[in-house]
Structures are given as C-alpha cells and as structure tokens.
C-alpha positions in Angstrom: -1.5 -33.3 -45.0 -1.4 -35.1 -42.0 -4.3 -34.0 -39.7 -2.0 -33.1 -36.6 0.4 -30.8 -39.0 -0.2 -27.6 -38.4 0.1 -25.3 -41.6 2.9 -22.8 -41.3 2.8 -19.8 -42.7 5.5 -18.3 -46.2 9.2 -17.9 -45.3 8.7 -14.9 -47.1 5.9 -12.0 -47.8 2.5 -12.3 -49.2 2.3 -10.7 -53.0 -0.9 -9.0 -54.4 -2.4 -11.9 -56.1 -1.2 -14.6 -54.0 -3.9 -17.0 -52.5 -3.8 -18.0 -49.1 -5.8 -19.4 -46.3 -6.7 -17.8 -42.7 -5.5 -19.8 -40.0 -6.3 -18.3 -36.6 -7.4 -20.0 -33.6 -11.1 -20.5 -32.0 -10.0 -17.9 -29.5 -9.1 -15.3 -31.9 -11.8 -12.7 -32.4 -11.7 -13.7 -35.9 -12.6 -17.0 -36.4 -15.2 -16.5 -38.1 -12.7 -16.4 -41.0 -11.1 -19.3 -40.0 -10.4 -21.4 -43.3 -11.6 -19.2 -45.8 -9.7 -18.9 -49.4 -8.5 -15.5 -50.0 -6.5 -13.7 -52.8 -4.4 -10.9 -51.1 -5.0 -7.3 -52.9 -2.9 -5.3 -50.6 0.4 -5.2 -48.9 0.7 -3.3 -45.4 3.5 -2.8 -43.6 4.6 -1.1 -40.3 7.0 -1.4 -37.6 5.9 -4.8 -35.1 9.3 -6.1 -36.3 11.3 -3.5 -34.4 9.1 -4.5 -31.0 9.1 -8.2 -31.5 12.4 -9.3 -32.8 10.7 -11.1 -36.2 10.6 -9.4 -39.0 7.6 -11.0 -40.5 5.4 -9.6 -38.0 5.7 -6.2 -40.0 3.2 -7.6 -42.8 -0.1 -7.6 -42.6 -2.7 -8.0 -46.0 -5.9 -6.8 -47.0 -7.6 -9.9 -48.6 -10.8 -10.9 -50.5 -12.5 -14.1 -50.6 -12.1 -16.1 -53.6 -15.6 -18.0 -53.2 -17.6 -14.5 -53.3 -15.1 -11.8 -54.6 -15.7 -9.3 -51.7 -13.2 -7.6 -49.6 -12.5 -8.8 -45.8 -13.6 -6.2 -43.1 -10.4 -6.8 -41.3 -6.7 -7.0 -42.4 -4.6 -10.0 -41.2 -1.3 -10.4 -40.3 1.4 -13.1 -41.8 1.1 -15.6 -39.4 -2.6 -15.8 -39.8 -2.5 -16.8 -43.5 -0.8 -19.9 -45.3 -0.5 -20.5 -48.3 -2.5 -22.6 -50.3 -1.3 -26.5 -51.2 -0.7 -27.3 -54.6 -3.6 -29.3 -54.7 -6.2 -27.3 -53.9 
C-alpha cells in the first residue's frame, strides 16, 4: 500500500468471523485502538441510516483482538474498521 492511501472500509457488512483493522483518527476518543487486529463476534444494527442518508452507518461490531483474544470495551462502527490485506 502506498503510504498516502488511506484504507477504506467493505462495500458491504462486517460477518462474525471476519478480521478487520480499526482505523480512527488521533482525535477520536478511541485511538487508543487505532491499528489493532480484531475478529468481529457480533453484528449490531440500528437506525443511523435513516438520519444520515448511508446506509452503512447502521452497522456497528463488537470485536476482539486477535493478538490477546479479549473482547473490546467499546463497539465500532463500519467506517472505523477495514478489512485486512491479503497479505497480512
């Protein structure tokens, strides 16, 4: 990847099972989780589409990291995980 690419998130929803990578900003209150593998082991959804226009922003994913099998203490939403590159 080309350092100034920016990773996008899926076209479509996360899966339980499916391994991702957070992706938020410094300034998110999160970023403490910035970069961290993850497999997602829940699906949430609820109604953000209807208020923003995309429907994406419905989904949101309990995860737990792959490096030390423990559950997040926060859920994230779609556009704060990509997928993880074939080669990793």
């Amino acid at each position: 990847m080309v350092e100034d690419e920016i990773p996008q998130p899926a076209a479509d929803p996360y899966s339980p099972g499916d391994r991702v990578r957070v992706y938020v900003g410094p300034e998110d209150s999160d970023t403490q989780y910035h970069g961290v593998v993850c497999e997602v082991i829940e699906v949430l959804k609820d109604d953000l589409a209807s208020e923003t226009g995309r429907a994406l922003d419905s989904y949101s994913y309990r995860l737990q990291r792959v490096d030390a099998d423990t559950e997040l203490p926060v859920s994230f939403r779609h556009f704060d995980l990509v997928p993880l590159a074939d080669d990793l």
